[in-house]
C-alpha positions as CSV (number, residue, x, y, z in Angstrom):
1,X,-38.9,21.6,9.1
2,X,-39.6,21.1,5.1
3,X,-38.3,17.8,4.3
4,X,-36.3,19.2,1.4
5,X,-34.8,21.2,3.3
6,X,-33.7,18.7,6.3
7,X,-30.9,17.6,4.4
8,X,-29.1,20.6,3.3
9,X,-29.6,22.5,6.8
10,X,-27.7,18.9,8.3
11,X,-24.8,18.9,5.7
12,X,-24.5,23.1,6.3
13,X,-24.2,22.2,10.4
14,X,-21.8,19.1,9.7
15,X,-19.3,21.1,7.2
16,X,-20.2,24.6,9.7
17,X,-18.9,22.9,12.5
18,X,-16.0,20.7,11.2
19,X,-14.4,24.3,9.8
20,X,-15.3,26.2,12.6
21,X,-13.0,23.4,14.4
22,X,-9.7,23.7,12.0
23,X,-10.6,27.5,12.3
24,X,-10.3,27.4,16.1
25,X,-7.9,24.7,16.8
26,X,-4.9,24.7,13.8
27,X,-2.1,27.4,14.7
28,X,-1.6,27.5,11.3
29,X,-4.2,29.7,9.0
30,X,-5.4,26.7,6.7
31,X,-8.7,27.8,5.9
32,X,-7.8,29.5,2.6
33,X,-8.9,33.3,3.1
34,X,-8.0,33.3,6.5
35,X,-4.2,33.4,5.0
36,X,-4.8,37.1,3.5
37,X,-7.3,38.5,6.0
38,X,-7.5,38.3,9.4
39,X,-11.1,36.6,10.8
40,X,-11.5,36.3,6.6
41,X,-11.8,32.3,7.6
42,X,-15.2,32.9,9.3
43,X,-16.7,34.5,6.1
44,X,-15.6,31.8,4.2
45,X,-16.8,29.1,6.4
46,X,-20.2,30.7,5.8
47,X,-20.2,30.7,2.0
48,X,-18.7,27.3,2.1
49,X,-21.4,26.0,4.3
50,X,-23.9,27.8,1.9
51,X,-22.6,26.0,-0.7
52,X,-22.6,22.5,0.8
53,X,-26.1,23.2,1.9
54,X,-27.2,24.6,-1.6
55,X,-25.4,21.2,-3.4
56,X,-27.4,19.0,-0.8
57,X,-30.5,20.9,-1.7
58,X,-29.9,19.5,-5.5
59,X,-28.2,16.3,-5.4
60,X,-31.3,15.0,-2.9
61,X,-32.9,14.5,-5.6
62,X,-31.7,11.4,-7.9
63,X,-32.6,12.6,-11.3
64,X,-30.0,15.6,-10.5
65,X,-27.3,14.1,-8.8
66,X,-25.7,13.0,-11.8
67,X,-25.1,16.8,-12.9
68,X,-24.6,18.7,-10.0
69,X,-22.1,16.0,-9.2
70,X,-19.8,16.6,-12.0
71,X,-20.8,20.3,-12.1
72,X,-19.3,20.6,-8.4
73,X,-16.6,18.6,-9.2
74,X,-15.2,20.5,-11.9
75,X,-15.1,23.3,-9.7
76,X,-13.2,21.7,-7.1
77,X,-10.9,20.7,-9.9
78,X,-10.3,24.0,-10.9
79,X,-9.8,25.5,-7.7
80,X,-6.8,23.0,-6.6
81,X,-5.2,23.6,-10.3
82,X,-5.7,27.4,-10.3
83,X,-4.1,27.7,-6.4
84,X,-1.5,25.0,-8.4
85,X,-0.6,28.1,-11.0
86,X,-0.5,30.8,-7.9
87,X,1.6,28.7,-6.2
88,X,4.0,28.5,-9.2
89,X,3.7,32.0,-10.0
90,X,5.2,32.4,-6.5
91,X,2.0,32.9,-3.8
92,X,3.1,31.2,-1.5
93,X,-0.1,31.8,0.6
94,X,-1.9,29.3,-1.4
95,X,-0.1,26.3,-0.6
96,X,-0.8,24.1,2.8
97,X,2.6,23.5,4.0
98,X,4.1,26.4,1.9
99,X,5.9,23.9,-0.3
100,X,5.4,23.0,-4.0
101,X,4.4,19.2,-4.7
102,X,3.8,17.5,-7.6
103,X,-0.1,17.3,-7.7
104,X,0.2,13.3,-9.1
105,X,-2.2,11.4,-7.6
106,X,0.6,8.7,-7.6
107,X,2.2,10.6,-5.7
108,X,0.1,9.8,-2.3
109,X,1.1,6.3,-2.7
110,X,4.6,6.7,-4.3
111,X,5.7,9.4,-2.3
112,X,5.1,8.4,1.3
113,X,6.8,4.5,0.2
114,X,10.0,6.9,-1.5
115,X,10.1,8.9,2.1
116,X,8.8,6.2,4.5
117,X,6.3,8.6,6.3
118,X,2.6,8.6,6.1
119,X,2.3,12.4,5.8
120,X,-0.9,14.6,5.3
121,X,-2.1,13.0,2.0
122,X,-1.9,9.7,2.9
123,X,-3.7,10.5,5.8
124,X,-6.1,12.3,4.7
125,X,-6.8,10.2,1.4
126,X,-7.5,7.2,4.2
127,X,-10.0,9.3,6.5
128,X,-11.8,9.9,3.6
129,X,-12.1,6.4,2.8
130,X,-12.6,5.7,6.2
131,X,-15.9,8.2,6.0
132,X,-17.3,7.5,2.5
133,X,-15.9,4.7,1.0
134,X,-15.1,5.3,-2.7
135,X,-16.2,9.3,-2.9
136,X,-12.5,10.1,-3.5
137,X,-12.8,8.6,-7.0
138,X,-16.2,10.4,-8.0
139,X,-16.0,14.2,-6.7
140,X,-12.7,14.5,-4.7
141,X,-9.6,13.6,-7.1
142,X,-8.5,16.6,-8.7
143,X,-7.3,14.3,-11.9
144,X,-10.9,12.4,-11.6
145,X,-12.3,15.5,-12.8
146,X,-11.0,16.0,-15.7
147,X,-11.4,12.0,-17.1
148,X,-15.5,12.6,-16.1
149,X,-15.1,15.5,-18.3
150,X,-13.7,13.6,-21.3
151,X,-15.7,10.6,-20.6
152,X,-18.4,12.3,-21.5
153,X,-17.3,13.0,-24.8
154,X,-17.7,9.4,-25.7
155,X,-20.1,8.7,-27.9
156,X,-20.9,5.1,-27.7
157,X,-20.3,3.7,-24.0
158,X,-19.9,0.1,-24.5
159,X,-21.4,-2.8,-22.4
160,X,-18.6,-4.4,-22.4
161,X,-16.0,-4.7,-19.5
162,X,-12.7,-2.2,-20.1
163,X,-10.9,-2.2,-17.1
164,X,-8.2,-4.9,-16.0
165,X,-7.6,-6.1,-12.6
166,X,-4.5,-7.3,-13.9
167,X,-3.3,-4.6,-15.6
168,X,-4.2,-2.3,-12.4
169,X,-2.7,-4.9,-10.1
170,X,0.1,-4.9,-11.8
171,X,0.1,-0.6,-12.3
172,X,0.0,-0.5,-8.2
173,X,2.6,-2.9,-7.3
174,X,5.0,-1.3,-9.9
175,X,4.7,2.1,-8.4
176,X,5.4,0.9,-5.1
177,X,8.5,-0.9,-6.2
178,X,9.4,1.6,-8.4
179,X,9.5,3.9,-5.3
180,X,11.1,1.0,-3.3
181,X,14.2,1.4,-5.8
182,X,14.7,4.5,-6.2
183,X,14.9,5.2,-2.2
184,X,17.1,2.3,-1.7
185,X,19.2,3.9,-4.6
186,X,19.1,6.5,-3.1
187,X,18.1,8.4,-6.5
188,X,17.9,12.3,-6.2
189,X,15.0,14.0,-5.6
190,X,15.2,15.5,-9.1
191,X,14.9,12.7,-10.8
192,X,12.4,10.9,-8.9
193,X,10.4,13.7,-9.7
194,X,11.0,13.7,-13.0
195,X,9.7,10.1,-13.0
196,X,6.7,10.8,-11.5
197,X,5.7,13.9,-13.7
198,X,6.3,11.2,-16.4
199,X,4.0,8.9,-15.1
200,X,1.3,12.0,-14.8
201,X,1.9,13.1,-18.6
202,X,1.4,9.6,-19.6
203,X,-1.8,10.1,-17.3
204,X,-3.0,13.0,-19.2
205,X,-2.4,11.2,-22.6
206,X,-5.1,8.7,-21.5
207,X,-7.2,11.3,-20.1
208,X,-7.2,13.8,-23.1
209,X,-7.0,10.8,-25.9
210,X,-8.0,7.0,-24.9
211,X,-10.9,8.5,-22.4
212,X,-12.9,10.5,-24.9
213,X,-12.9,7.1,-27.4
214,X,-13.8,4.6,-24.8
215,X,-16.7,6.9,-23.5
216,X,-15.9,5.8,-19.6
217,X,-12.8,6.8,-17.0
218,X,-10.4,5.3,-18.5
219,X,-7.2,6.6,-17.0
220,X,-9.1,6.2,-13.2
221,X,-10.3,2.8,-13.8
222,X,-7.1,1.1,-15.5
223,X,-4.3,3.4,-15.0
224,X,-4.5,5.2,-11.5
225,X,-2.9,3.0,-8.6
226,X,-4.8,5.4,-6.6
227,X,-8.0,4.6,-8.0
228,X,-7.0,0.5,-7.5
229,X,-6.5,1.1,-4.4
230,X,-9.6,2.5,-3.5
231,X,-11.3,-0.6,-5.0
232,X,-10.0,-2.8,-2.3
233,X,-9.7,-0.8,0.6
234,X,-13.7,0.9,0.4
235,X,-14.6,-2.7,1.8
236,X,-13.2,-0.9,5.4
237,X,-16.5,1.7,4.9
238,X,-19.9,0.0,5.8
239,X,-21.7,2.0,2.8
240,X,-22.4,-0.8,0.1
241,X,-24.4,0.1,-3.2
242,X,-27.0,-2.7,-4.3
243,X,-29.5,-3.7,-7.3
244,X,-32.9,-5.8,-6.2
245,X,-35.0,-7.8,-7.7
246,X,-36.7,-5.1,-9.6
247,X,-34.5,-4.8,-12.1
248,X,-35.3,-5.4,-15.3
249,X,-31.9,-5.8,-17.1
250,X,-32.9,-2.7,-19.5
251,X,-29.5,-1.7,-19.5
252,X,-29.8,1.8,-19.1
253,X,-27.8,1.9,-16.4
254,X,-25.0,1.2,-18.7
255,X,-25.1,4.0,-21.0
256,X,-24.2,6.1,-17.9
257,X,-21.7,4.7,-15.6
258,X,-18.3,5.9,-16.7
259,X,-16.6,3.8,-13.7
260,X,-17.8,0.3,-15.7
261,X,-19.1,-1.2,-13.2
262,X,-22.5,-1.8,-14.4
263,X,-21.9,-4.7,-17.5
264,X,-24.2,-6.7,-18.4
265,X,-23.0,-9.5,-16.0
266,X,-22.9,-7.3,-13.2
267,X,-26.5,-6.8,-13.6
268,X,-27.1,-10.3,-14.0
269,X,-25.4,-11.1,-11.1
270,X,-27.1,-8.0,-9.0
271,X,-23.9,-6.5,-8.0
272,X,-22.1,-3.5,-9.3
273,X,-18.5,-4.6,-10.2
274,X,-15.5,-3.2,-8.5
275,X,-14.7,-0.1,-10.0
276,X,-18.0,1.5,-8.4
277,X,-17.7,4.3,-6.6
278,X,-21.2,5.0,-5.2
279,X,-21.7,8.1,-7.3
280,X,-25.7,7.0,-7.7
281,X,-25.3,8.2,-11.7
282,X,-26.8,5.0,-12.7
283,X,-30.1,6.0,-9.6
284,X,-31.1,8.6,-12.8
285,X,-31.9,6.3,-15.4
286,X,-33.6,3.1,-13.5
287,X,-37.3,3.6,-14.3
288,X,-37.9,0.9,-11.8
289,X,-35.8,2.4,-9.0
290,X,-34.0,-0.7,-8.3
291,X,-30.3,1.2,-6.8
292,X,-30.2,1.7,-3.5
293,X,-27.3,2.8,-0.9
294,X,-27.3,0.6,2.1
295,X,-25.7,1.3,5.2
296,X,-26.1,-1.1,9.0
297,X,-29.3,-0.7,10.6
298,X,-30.5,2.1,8.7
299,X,-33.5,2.2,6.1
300,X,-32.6,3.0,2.0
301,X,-32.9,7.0,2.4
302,X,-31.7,7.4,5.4
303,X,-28.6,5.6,4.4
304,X,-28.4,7.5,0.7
305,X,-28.9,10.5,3.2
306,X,-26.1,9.8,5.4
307,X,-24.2,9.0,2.3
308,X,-25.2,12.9,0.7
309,X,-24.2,14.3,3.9
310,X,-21.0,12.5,4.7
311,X,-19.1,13.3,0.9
312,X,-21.0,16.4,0.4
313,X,-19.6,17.7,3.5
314,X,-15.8,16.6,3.1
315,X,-16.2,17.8,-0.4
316,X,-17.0,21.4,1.2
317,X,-14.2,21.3,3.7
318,X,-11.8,20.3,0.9
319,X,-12.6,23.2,-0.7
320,X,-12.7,25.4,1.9
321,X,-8.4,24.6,2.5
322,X,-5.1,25.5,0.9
323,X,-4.1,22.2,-0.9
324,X,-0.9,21.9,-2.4
């Protein structure tokens, strides 16, 4: 087989097979079209899988992956917040458990410390760590979509740092004490949800007005205790991102990592900062070639490889399901 076309035919089999599971084994319809039409959840397990493989085809090569990155992940945005608006319209059939929650991603946190339950999104925010590291902050956050978007609309990225581990720290433990409170308050749902939409406007102010100034992610980089979160707890995935001895400190890299994690000391000191999320933008620019994904025992592209294949594929079967 082509070489190009390794890739894409492994991610089609990996996200193929994983549906055909869920399609097979859940009770419950949860593949989307499966819902309305009977056996519908085959047909869409093979446009899905087209998909995944058609994305794989692009984003094996570095000099694309940047775009079809965000270009997929807008999509995926829009799909969760357009089966959001059925769902509130009243179509029921678009929601997962066939209840309306509040799509913050605070909430994953918030919510299950509130109820004292890990339920479906904390678990499945943690496999997803679990398989590829920090690739929930760069194409599977619905709200992460939207700050890429605006980022972009920066015109000056600067060099220097803007994120905070205090201030996110400090964002994280507040939630979770917040939600501490309230349960042993025993607040009512109503306004606990009222709090938490709060904290999701302020969210959107950041997004739609501080974002677009500071040219990087703002809101997922400072604000989101989500996105803190998965700064510490990516260290459980063996996938590291590194910067050898090529590198010529050009600083191109800068100009387009929205995550700042590429400063001018983290180059010095070979090692992206933090906030990265192994989304390979910075792979685009380096004339010299010097990023690289490692992962145990396996050579640079095989692990990039296993990289495309692992987030590619959970990106597919995410939207492939009912979300809500």
């Amino acid at each position: 087989m082509n070489n190009k076309y390794f890739l894409p035919a492994i991610t089609g089999a990996v996200t193929a097979f994983i549906l055909s599971a869920i399609q097979i084994m859940v009770q419950r319809p949860i593949i989307l079209l499966e819902r309305f039409i009977h056996g519908g959840g085959w047909l869409e397990i093979v446009i899905v899988t087209l998909w995944a493989s058609l994305i794989s085809y692009h984003m094996q090569d570095p000099f694309k992956q940047p775009k079809w990155r965000v270009r997929i992940w807008i999509i995926f945005s829009f799909v969760f917040f357009s089966q959001l608006l059925l769902g509130i319209a009243g179509f029921e059939r678009f929601l997962m458990t066939g209840e309306l929650h509040l799509p913050v991603p605070m909430m994953i946190i918030g919510g299950a410390v509130f109820r004292v339950e890990i339920g479906f999104m904390p678990i499945l925010f943690l496999s997803t760590v679990i398989l590829s590291g920090p690739a929930w902050c760069s194409q599977l956050c619905y709200f992460g979509a939207i700050d890429a978007l605006m980022s972009g609309k920066g015109k000056d990225r600067s060099r220097k740092r803007t994120h905070s581990r205090s201030t996110k720290i400090s964002i994280l433990v507040l939630v979770i004490l917040t939600a501490i409170l309230l349960r042993l308050l025993k607040v009512d749902t109503l306004y606990t949800t009222i709090i938490a939409a709060g904290f999701g406007i302020i969210g959107l102010v950041i997004v739609f007005f501080i974002t677009p100034r500071m040219g990087k992610m703002i809101h997922c980089i400072n604000y989101c205790p989500i996105g803190t979160l998965v700064n510490y707890l990516k260290y459980i995935n063996p996938f590291r991102f590194r910067i050898d001895d090529t590198c010529t400190s050009c600083m191109r890299c800068t100009s387009v990592c929205k995550y700042d994690a590429l400063t001018p000391e983290d180059i010095k000191a070979r090692q992206p900062g933090i906030t990265c999320t192994l989304c390979g933008d910075c792979m685009s620019v380096c004339k010299p070639g010097s990023f690289y994904y490692k992962f145990p025992g396996l050579k640079v592209n095989a692990s990039r490889n296993l990289y495309l294949v692992l987030t590619i594929s959970l990106y597919a079967i995410f939207l492939a399901l009912a979300r809500i």
